[in-house]
C-alpha positions in Angstrom: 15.6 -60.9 33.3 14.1 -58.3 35.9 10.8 -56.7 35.2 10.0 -53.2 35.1 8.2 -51.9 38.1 6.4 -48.3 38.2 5.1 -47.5 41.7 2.4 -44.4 41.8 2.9 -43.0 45.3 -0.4 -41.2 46.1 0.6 -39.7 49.7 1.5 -35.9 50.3 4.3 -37.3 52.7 7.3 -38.3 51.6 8.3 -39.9 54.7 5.1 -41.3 55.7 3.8 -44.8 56.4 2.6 -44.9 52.7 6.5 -44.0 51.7 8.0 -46.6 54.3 5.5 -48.9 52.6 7.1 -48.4 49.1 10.5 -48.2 50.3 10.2 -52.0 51.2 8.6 -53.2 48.5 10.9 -51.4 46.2 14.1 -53.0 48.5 12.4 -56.0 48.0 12.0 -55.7 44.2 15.3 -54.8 43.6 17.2 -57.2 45.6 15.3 -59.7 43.0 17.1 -58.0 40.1 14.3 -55.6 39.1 13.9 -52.0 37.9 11.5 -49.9 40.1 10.6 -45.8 39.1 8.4 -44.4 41.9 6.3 -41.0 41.1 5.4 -39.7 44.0 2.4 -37.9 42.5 1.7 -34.7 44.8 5.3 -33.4 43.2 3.2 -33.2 39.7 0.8 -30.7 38.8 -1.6 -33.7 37.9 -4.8 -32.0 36.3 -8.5 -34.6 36.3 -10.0 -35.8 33.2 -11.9 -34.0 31.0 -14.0 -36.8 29.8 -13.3 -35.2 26.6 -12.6 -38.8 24.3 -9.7 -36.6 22.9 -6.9 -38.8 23.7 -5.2 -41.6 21.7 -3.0 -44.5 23.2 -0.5 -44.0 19.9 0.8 -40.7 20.5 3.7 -39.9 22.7 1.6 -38.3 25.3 -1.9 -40.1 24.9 -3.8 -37.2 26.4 -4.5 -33.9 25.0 -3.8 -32.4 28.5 0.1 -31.2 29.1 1.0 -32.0 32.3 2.4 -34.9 35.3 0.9 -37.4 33.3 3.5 -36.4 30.7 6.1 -38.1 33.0 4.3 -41.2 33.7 2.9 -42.4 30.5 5.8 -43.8 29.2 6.7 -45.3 32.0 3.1 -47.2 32.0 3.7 -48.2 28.9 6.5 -50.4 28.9 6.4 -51.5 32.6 5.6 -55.0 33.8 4.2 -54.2 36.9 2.0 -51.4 38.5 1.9 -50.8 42.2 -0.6 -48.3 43.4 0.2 -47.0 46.5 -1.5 -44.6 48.9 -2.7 -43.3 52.5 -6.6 -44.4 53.1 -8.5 -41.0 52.6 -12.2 -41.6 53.4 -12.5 -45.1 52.8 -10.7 -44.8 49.9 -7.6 -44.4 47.7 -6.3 -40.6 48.2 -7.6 -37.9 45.1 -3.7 -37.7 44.2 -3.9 -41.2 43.1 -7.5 -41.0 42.1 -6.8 -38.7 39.7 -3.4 -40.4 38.0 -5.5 -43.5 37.5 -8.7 -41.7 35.8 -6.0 -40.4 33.6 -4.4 -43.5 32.7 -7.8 -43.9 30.6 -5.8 -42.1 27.8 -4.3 -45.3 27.2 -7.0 -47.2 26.8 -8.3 -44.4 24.1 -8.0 -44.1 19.7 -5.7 -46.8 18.6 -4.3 -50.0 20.4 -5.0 -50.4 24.0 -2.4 -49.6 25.8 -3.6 -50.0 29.4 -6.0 -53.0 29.4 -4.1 -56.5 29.8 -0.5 -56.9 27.5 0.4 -59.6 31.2 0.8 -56.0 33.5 0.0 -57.0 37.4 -0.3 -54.9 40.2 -0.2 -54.8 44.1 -2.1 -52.2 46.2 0.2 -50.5 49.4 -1.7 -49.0 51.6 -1.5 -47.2 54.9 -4.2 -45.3 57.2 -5.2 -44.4 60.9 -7.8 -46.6 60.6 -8.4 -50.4 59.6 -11.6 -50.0 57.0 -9.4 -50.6 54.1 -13.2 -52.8 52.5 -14.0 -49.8 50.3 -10.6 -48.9 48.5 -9.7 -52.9 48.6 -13.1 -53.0 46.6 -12.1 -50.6 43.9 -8.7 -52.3 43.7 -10.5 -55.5 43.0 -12.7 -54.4 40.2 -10.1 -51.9 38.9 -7.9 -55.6 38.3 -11.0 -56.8 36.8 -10.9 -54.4 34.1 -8.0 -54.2 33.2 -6.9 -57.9 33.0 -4.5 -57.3 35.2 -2.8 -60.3 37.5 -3.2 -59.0 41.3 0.2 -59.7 42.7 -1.4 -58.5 46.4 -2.1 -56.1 49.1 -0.6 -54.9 51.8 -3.1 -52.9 54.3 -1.7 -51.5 57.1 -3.9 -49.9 59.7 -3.1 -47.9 63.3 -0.5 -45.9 62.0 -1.3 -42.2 61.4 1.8 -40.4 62.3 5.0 -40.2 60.3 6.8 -43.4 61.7 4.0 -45.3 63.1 4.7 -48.0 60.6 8.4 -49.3 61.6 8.9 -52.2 62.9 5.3 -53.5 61.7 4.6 -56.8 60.2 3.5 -55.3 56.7 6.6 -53.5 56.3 8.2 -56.9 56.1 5.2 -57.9 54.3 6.1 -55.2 51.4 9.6 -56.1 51.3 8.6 -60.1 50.4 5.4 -59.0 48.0 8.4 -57.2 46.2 10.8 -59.6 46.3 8.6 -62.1 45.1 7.7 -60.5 41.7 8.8 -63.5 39.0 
């Protein structure tokens, strides 16, 4: 049986290197009989946390804020698999991504956590100009820490900053396998 695979796509560029990235993986994932729902978050009006403590992993929408997330949380919920995805923006993950994880918090809040464990893993895509991924990889690392999650892998692909500097790379092949060999 195929798992469920949400990617959050944190680039502005739908046809960028961080995009040709996902489109492999998620070719990949599906020729191996899986189900993959990619939110390419700079479509949703995605607002940051309030550190407010207000939200509770039991409701339909765990935050109190009404907005992006809306579309995502259920998603979260009930997939297998995570894949964060995202251009390198100053040594780290972009804000658009930034921000959709600090919100996924709301699953970890009130009653059962949601978030934290429950056999989810993950794989970080990512694409920049340069090749100092050390920072954002770091994050990645200790964000799987948390949130018992099994780190399935990364691909890092540096020297490509315009649209279409990625094809015909080794990590776009690279993506396409990590995908395809989800079990």
């Amino acid at each position: 049986m195929g798992k469920s695979i949400v990617i959050l796509n944190g680039s502005p560029r739908k046809k960028g290197n961080t995009s040709a990235l996902t489109r492999a993986f998620r070719e990949g994932a599906e020729s191996a009989g899986h189900t993959v729902v990619e939110f390419h978050l700079s479509d949703l009006s995605i607002h940051g946390c309030r550190g407010c403590f207000g939200g509770h992993s039991g409701n339909e929408s765990p935050c109190v804020q009404r907005d992006g997330m809306d579309q995502i949380y259920p998603a979260v919920k009930t997939c297998d698999v995570i894949v964060l995805a995202t251009p390198l923006y100053y040594w780290n993950m972009s804000g658009q991504l930034r921000t959709t994880v600090d919100r996924l918090f709301a699953l970890e809040e009130g009653g059962e956590n949601l978030l934290r464990g429950h056999g989810r893993a993950s794989a970080l895509l990512m694409a920049a100009e340069g090749h100092d991924f050390d920072d954002a990889a770091r994050y990645y690392d200790h964000l799987m820490v948390h949130l018992q999650w099994e780190n399935l892998g990364k691909v890092l692909c540096g020297g490509v900053m315009s649209i279409g500097d990625i094809e015909g790379r080794p990590e776009i092949s690279a993506a396409y396998e990590l995908g395809k060999s989800i079990v």
